[in-house]
GUROKE-239174 format. One line per field, with one value per residue (C-alpha): residue number from 0; x, y, z. Coordinates in Angstrom, 3 decimals. Layout:
residues N
num <- (NUM / ...)
xx <- (X / ...)
yy <- (Y / ...)
zz <- (Z / ...)
//
This chain:
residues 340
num <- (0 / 1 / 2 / 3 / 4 / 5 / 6 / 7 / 8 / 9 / 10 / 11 / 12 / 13 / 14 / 15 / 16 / 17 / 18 / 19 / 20 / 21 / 22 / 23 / 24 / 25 / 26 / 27 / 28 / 29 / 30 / 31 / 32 / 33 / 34 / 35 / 36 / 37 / 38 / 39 / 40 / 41 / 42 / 43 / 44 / 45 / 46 / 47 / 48 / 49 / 50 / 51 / 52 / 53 / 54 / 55 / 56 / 57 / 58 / 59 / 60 / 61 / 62 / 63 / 64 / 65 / 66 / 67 / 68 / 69 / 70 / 71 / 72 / 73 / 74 / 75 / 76 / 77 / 78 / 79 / 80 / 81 / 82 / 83 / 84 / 85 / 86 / 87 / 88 / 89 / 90 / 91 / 92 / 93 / 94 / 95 / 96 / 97 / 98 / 99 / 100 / 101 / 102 / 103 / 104 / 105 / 106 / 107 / 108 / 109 / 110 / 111 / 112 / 113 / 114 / 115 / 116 / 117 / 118 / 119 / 120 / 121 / 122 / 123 / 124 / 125 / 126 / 127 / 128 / 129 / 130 / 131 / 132 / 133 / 134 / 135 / 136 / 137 / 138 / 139 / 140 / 141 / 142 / 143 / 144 / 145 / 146 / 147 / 148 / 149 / 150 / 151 / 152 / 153 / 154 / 155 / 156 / 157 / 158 / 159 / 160 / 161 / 162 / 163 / 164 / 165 / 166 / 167 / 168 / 169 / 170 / 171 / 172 / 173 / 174 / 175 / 176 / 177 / 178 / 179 / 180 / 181 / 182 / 183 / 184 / 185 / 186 / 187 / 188 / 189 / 190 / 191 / 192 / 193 / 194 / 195 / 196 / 197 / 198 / 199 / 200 / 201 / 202 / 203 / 204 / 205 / 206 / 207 / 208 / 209 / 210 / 211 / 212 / 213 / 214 / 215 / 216 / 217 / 218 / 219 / 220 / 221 / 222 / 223 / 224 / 225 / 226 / 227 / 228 / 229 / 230 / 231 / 232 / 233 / 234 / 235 / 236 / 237 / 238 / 239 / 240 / 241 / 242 / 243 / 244 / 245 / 246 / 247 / 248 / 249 / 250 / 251 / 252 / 253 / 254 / 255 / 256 / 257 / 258 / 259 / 260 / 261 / 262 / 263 / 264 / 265 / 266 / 267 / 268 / 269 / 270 / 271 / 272 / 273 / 274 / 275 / 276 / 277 / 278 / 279 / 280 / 281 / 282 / 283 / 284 / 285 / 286 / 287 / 288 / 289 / 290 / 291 / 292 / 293 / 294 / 295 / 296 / 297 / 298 / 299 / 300 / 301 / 302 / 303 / 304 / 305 / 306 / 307 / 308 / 309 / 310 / 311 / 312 / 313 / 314 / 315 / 316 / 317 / 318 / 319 / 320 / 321 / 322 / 323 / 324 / 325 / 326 / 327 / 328 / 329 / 330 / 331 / 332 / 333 / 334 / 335 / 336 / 337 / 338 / 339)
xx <- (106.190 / 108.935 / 107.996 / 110.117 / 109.560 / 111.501 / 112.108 / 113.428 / 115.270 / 117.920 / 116.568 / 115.128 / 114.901 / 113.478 / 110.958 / 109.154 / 105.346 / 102.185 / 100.532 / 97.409 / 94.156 / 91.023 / 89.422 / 86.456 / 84.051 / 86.095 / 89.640 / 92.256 / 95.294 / 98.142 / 101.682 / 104.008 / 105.704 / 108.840 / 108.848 / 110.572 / 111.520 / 109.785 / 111.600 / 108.975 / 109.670 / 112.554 / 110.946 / 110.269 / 113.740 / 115.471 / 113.515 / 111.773 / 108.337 / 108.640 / 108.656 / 107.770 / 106.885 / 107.771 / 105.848 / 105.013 / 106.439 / 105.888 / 103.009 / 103.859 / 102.828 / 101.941 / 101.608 / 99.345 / 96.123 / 95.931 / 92.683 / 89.635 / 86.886 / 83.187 / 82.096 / 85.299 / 83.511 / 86.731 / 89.328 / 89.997 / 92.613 / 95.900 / 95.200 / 98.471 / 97.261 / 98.853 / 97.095 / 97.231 / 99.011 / 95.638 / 92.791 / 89.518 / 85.409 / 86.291 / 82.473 / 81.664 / 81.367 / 85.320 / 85.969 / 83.685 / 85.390 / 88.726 / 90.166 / 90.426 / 93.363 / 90.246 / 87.708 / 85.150 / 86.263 / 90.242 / 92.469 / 96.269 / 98.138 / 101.309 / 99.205 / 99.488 / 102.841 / 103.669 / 107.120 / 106.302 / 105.851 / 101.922 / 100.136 / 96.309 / 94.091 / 91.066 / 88.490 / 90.132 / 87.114 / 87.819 / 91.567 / 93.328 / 93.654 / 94.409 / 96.956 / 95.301 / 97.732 / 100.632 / 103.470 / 107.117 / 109.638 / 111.361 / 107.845 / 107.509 / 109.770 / 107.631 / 104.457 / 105.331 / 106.754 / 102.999 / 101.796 / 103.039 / 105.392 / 105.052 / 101.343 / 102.272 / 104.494 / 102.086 / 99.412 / 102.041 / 102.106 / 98.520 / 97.587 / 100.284 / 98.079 / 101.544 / 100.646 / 102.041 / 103.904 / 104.721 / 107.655 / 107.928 / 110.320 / 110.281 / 112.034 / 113.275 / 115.517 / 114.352 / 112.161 / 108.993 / 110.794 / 112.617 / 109.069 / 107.161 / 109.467 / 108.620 / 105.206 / 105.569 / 106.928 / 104.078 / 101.749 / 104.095 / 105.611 / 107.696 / 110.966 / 111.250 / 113.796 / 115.131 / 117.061 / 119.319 / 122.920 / 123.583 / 125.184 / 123.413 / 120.395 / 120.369 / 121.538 / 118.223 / 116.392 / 117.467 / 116.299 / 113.252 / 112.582 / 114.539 / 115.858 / 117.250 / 119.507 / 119.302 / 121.592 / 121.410 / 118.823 / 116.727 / 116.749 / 119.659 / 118.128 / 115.239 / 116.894 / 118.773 / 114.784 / 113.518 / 116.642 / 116.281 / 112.562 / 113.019 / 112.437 / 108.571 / 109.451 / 107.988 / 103.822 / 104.202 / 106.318 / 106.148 / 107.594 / 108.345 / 110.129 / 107.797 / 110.767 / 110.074 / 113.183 / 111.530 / 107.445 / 109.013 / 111.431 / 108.233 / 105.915 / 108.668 / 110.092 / 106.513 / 105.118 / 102.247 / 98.909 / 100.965 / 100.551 / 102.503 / 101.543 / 103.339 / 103.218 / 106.142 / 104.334 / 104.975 / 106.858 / 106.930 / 105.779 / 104.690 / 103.443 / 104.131 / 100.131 / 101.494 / 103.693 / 101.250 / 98.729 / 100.699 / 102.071 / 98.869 / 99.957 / 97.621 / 98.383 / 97.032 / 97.986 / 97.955 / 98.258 / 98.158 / 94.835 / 96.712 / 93.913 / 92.663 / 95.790 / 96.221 / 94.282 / 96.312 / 99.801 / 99.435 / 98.496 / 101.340 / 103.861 / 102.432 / 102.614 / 106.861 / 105.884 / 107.404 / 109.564 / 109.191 / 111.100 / 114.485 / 114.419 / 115.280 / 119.232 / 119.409 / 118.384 / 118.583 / 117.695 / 114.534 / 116.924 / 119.054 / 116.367 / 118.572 / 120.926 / 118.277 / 117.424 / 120.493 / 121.544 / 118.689 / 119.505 / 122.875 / 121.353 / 123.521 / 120.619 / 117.898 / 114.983 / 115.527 / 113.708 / 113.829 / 113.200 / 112.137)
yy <- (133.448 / 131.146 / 127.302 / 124.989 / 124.307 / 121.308 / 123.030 / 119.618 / 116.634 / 117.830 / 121.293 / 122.204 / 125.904 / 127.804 / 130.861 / 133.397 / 132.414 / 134.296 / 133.213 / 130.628 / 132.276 / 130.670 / 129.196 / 126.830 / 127.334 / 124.033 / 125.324 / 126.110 / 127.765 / 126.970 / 128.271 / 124.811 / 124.159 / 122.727 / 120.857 / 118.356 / 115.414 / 112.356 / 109.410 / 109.483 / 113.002 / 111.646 / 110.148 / 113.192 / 114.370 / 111.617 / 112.300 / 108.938 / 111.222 / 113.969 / 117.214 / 119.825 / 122.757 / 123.705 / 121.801 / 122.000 / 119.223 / 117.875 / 116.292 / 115.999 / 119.108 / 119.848 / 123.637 / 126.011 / 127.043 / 130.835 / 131.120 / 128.903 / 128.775 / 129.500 / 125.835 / 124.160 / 123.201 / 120.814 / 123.074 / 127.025 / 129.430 / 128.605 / 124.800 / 123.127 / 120.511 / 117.572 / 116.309 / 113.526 / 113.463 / 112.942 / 115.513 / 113.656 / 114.326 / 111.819 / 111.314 / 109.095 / 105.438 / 105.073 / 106.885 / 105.425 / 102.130 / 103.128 / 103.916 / 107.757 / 107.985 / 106.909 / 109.225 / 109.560 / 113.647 / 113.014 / 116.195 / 115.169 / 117.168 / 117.846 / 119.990 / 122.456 / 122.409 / 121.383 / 122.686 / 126.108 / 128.733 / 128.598 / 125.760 / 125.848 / 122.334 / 121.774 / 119.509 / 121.136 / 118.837 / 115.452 / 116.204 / 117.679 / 117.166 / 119.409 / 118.166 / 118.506 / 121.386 / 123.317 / 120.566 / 121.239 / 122.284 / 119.048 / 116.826 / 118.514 / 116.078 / 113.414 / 115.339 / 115.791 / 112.130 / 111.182 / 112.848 / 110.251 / 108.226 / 106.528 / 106.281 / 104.588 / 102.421 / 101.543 / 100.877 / 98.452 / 96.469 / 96.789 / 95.213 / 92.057 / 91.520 / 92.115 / 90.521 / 88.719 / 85.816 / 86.943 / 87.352 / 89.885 / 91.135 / 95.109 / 95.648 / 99.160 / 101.233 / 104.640 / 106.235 / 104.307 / 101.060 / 101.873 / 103.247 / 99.865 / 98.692 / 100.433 / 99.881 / 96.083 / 96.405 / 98.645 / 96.075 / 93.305 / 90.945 / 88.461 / 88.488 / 91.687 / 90.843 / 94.166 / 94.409 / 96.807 / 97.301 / 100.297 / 100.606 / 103.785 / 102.567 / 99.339 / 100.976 / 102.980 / 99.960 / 97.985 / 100.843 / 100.363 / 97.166 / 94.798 / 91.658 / 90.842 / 92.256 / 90.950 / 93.012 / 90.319 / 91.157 / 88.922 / 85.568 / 85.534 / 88.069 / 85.530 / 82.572 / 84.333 / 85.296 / 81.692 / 79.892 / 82.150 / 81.036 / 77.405 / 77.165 / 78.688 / 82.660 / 84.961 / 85.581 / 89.208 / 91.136 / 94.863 / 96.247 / 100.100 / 100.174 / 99.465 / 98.287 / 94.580 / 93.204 / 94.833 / 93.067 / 89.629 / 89.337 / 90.008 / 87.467 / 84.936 / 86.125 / 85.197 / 81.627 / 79.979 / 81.573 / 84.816 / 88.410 / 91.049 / 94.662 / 97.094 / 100.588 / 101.886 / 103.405 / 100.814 / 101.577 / 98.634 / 96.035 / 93.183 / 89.993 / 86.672 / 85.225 / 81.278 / 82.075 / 84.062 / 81.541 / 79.192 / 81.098 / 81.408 / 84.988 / 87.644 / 90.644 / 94.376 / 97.966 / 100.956 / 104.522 / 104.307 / 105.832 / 107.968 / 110.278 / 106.766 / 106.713 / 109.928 / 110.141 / 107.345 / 108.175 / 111.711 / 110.552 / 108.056 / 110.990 / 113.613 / 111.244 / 110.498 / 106.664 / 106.698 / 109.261 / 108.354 / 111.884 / 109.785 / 109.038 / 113.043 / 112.290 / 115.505 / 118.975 / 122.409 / 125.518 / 126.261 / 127.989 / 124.960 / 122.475 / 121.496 / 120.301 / 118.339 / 116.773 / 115.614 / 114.318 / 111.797 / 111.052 / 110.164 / 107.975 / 110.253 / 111.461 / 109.158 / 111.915 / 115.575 / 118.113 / 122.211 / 124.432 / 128.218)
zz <- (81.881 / 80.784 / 79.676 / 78.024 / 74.383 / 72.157 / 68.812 / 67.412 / 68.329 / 71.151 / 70.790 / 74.151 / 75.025 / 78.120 / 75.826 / 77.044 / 76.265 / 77.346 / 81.306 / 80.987 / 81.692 / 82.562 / 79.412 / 80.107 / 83.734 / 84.811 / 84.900 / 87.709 / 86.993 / 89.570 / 90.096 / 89.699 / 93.038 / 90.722 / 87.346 / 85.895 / 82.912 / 82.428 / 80.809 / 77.844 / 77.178 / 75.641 / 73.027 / 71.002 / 72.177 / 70.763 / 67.298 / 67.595 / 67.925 / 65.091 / 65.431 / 62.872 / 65.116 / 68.497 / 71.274 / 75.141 / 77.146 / 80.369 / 82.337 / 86.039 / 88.112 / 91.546 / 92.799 / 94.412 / 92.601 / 91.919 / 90.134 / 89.759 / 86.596 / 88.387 / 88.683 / 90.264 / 93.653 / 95.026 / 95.119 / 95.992 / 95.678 / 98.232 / 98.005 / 97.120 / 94.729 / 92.819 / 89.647 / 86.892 / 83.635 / 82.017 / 83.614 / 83.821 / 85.077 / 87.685 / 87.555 / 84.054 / 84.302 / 83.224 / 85.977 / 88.502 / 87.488 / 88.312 / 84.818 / 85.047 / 81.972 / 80.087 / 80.737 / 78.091 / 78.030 / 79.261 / 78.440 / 77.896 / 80.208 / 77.731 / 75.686 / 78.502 / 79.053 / 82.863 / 82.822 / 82.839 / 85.533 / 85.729 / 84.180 / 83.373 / 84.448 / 82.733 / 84.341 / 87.777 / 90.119 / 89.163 / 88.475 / 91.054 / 94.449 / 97.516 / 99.939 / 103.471 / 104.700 / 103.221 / 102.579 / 103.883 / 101.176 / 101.386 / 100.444 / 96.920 / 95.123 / 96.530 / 95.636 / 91.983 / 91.571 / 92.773 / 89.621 / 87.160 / 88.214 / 91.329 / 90.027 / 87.584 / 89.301 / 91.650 / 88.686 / 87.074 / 90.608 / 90.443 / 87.277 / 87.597 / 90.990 / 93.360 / 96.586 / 99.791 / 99.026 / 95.553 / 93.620 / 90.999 / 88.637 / 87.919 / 83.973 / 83.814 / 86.316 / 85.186 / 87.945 / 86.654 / 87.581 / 90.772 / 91.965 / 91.095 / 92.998 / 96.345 / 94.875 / 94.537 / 98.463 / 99.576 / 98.634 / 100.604 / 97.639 / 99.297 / 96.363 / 94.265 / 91.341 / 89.705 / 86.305 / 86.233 / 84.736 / 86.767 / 89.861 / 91.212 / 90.165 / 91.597 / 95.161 / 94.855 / 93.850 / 97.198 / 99.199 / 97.819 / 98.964 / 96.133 / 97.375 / 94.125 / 91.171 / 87.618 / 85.256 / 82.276 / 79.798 / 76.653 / 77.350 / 80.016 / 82.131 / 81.703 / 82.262 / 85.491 / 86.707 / 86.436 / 88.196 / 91.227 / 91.618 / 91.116 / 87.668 / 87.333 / 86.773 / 88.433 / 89.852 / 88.714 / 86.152 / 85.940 / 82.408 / 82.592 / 79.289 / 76.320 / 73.795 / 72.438 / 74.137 / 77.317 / 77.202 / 75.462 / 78.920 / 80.885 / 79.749 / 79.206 / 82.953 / 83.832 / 85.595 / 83.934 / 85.507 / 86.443 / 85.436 / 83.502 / 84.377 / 81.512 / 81.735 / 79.598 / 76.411 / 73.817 / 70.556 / 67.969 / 70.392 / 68.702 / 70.183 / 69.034 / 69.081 / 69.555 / 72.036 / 74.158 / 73.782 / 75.034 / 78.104 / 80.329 / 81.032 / 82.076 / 80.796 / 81.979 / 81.478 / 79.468 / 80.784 / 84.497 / 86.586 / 88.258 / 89.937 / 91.177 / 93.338 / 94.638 / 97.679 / 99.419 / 98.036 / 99.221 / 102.501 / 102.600 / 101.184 / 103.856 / 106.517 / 105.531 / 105.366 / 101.940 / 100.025 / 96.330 / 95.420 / 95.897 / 92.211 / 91.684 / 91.756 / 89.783 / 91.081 / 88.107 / 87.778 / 85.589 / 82.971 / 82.595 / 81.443 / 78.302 / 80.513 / 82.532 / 79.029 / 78.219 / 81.731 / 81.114 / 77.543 / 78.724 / 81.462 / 84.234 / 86.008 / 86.755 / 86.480 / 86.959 / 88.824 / 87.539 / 90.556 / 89.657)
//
């Protein structure tokens, strides 16, 4: 089958690699409905992660299981199923409490290489789950955004406690960003304050439900946050970066009392101890519990109440997934899908 491999920094290439088979009783091996590029996958494409041997990437899927392992109990061959970047027992106390991305026995999803033709789940019962009939053609970009990152949007609204009468600031445009956004309106904030410097972006982000645009960043993107709420900041900031400029313009975007949810996986974030003292911030997040979600945003995405798959602005072939790569590095495609 062919999967995408990065050889080295900017050195993605579509290989011929051998099929997943079942491995452990708990597997499922499904056929991906479509793949596509996460903005952390850059990360390793930019060279900030090392690489010294060529590595799977990827860890959004959604597909149609072919095979199952003899104890998977939840779902069956012909389910279409959507699944978590991290697959999880769904049944320890972790999980019971909500936090499925740490389950005591959680499997990290890029291991098995999600943009590929076939992908194999481990933990298939408490990881996946089946879509309640056959979705139209048109609902898979939703689907597979519900894998990561709409979930993780929605975890980032979750943890700064996004409520009515709130106002919240989302930092980040990428697709993690623009979907805490709908996130933030989902769960009715009254003011929903985007940053973004990008025209295209920020269109997508009003869609969504923003009633505000911030383009300045540091302290005047701050400053620009705390004059258009008289002063206090914000009840809820929701960082989908993880740069220091990034959580620093959260907390200090943030009221006294409020809450920062951050979900962008941090790289040389360090926090000033005085200053965060001092703030009264609350502060909450971490890879997002994705499989928590996904009952009620695949209900919302099969019933059309929301269609999350707007932040695909850029549709490839499977073969061209260098290009995809580089479309996002360049920041001219907000996330790209690969259709087989």
């Amino acid at each position: 089958m062919r999967a995408v491999l990065l050889h080295g920094a900017h050195d993605v290439r579509v290989d011929e690699v051998t099929k997943p088979q079942i491995v452990e009783d708990g597997d499922a091996i499904i056929k991906l409905a479509a793949a596509c590029v996460c903005g952390s996958d850059l990360w390793a494409y930019r060279g900030i992660d090392p690489i010294t041997t060529p590595i799977s990437v990827g860890h959004e899927y959604c597909g149609v299981v072919q095979e199952v392992g003899p104890s998977v109990k939840n779902v069956k061959p012909g389910d279409f199923v959507v699944g978590s970047f991290f697959a999880s027992d769904n049944t320890c106390e972790i999980c019971r409490s909500g936090y499925q991305s740490s389950c005591l026995d959680r499997r990290p999803m890029g291991a098995e290489n999600c943009q590929a033709e076939y992908l194999r789940v481990p933990l298939a019962d408490g990881t996946l789950v089946a879509t309640p009939t056959m979705p139209d053609p048109d609902l898979i970009p939703s689907l597979l955004a519900a894998s990561d990152v709409l979930g993780t949007g929605w975890f980032a609204a979750k943890a700064a406690e996004v409520g009515p009468g709130k106002a919240v600031a989302v930092i980040g445009d990428g697709a993690v960003g623009l979907l805490a956004v709908l996130s933030a309106k989902l769960l009715g904030a009254d003011r929903i304050i985007a940053m973004s410097r990008h025209e295209s972006r920020q269109k997508l982000a009003r869609e969504f439900g923003a009633t505000d645009i911030v383009a300045e960043r540091g302290d005047e993107g701050v400053a620009r946050i705390k004059a258009l709420t008289g002063g206090l900041g914000v009840h809820s900031a929701l960082e989908a970066v993880g740069t220091q400029e990034s959580m620093m313009q959260a907390i200090r975007a943030t009221r006294q009392g409020g809450h920062v949810g951050y979900v962008g996986v941090s790289h040389d974030v360090s926090l000033p101890g005085l200053e965060l003292f001092f703030s009264h911030v609350h502060l909450h997040g971490g890879p997002a519990p994705v499989r928590d979600y996904l009952p009620e945003l695949i209900e919302r995405i099969m019933k059309r109440e929301i269609n999350p798959g707007r932040v695909f602005d850029l549709e490839l072939p499977f073969d061209d997934a260098a290009e995809a790569y580089r479309a996002m590095d360049e920041r001219r495609a907000i996330k790209a899908l690969l259709r087989f």
